[in-house]
C-alpha positions as CSV (number, residue, x, y, z in Angstrom):
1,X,-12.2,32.8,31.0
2,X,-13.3,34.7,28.1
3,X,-10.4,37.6,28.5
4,X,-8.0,34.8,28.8
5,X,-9.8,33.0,25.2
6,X,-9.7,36.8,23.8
7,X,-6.0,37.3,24.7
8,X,-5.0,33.9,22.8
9,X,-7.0,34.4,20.1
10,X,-5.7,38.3,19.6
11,X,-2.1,37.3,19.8
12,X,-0.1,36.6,16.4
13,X,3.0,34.6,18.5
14,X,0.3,32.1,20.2
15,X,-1.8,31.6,16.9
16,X,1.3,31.2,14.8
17,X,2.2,28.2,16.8
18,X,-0.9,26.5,16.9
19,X,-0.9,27.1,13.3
20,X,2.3,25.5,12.7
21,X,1.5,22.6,15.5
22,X,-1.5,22.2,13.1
23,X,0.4,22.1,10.0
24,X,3.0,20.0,11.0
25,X,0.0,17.1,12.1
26,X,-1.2,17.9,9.0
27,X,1.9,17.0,6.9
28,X,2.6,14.0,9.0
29,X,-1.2,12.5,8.7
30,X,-1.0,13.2,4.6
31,X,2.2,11.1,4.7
32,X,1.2,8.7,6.4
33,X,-1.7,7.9,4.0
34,X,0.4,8.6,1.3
35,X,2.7,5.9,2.5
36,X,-0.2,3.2,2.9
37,X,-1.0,3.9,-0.7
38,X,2.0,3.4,-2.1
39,X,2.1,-0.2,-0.3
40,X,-1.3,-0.6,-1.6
41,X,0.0,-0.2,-4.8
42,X,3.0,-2.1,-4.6
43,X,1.0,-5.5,-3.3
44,X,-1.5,-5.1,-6.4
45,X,1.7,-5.1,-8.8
46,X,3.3,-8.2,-7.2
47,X,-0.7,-10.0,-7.2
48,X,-0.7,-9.4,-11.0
49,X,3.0,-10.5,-11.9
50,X,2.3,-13.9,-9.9
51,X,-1.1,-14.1,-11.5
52,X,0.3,-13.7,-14.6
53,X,3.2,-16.5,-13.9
54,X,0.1,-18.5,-13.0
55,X,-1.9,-18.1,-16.1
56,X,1.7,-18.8,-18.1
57,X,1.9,-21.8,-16.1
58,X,-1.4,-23.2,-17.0
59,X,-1.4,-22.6,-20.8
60,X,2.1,-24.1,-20.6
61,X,0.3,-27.3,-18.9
62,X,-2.4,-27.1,-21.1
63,X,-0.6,-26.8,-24.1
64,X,1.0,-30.5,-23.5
65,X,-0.4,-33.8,-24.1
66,X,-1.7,-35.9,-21.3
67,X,1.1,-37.7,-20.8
68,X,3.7,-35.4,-20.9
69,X,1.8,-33.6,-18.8
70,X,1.8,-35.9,-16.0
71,X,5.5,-36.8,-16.5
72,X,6.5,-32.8,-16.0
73,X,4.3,-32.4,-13.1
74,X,5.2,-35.5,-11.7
75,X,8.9,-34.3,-11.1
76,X,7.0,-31.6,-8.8
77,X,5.2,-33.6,-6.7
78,X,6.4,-34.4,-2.8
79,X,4.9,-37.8,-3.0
């Protein structure tokens, strides 16, 4: 068992392809989180454009007199 360990770890063609086995995982694992943080990133952008529509939407509300208020949301209600 040990001659056997000794002859993989002494030869450069068997060590060369665990290395690249290795490297290759490597690469694909540092993509892969590479990936999840760029959709990360992407879902935080499109949270703060909507809540940015949202706060426009309520200053827009807020900036209009009662009445005029209830007229312009009342032509958005289902009821």
């Amino acid at each position: 068992m040990t001659a056997l360990l000794a002859w993989f770890l002494s030869n450069p063609t068997i060590l060369g392809m665990g290395a690249a086995v290795i490297a290759a995982l490597s690469y694909g694992f540092q993509q892969r989180l590479a990936g999840a943080k760029a959709e990360r990133n992407k879902q935080a952008q499109a949270e703060t454009e909507s809540r940015d529509i949202k706060d426009q939407v309520q200053n827009d509300v807020g900036a209009l007199p009662a009445g005029a208020a209830r007229k312009e949301l009342g032509t958005w209600s289902k009821g």
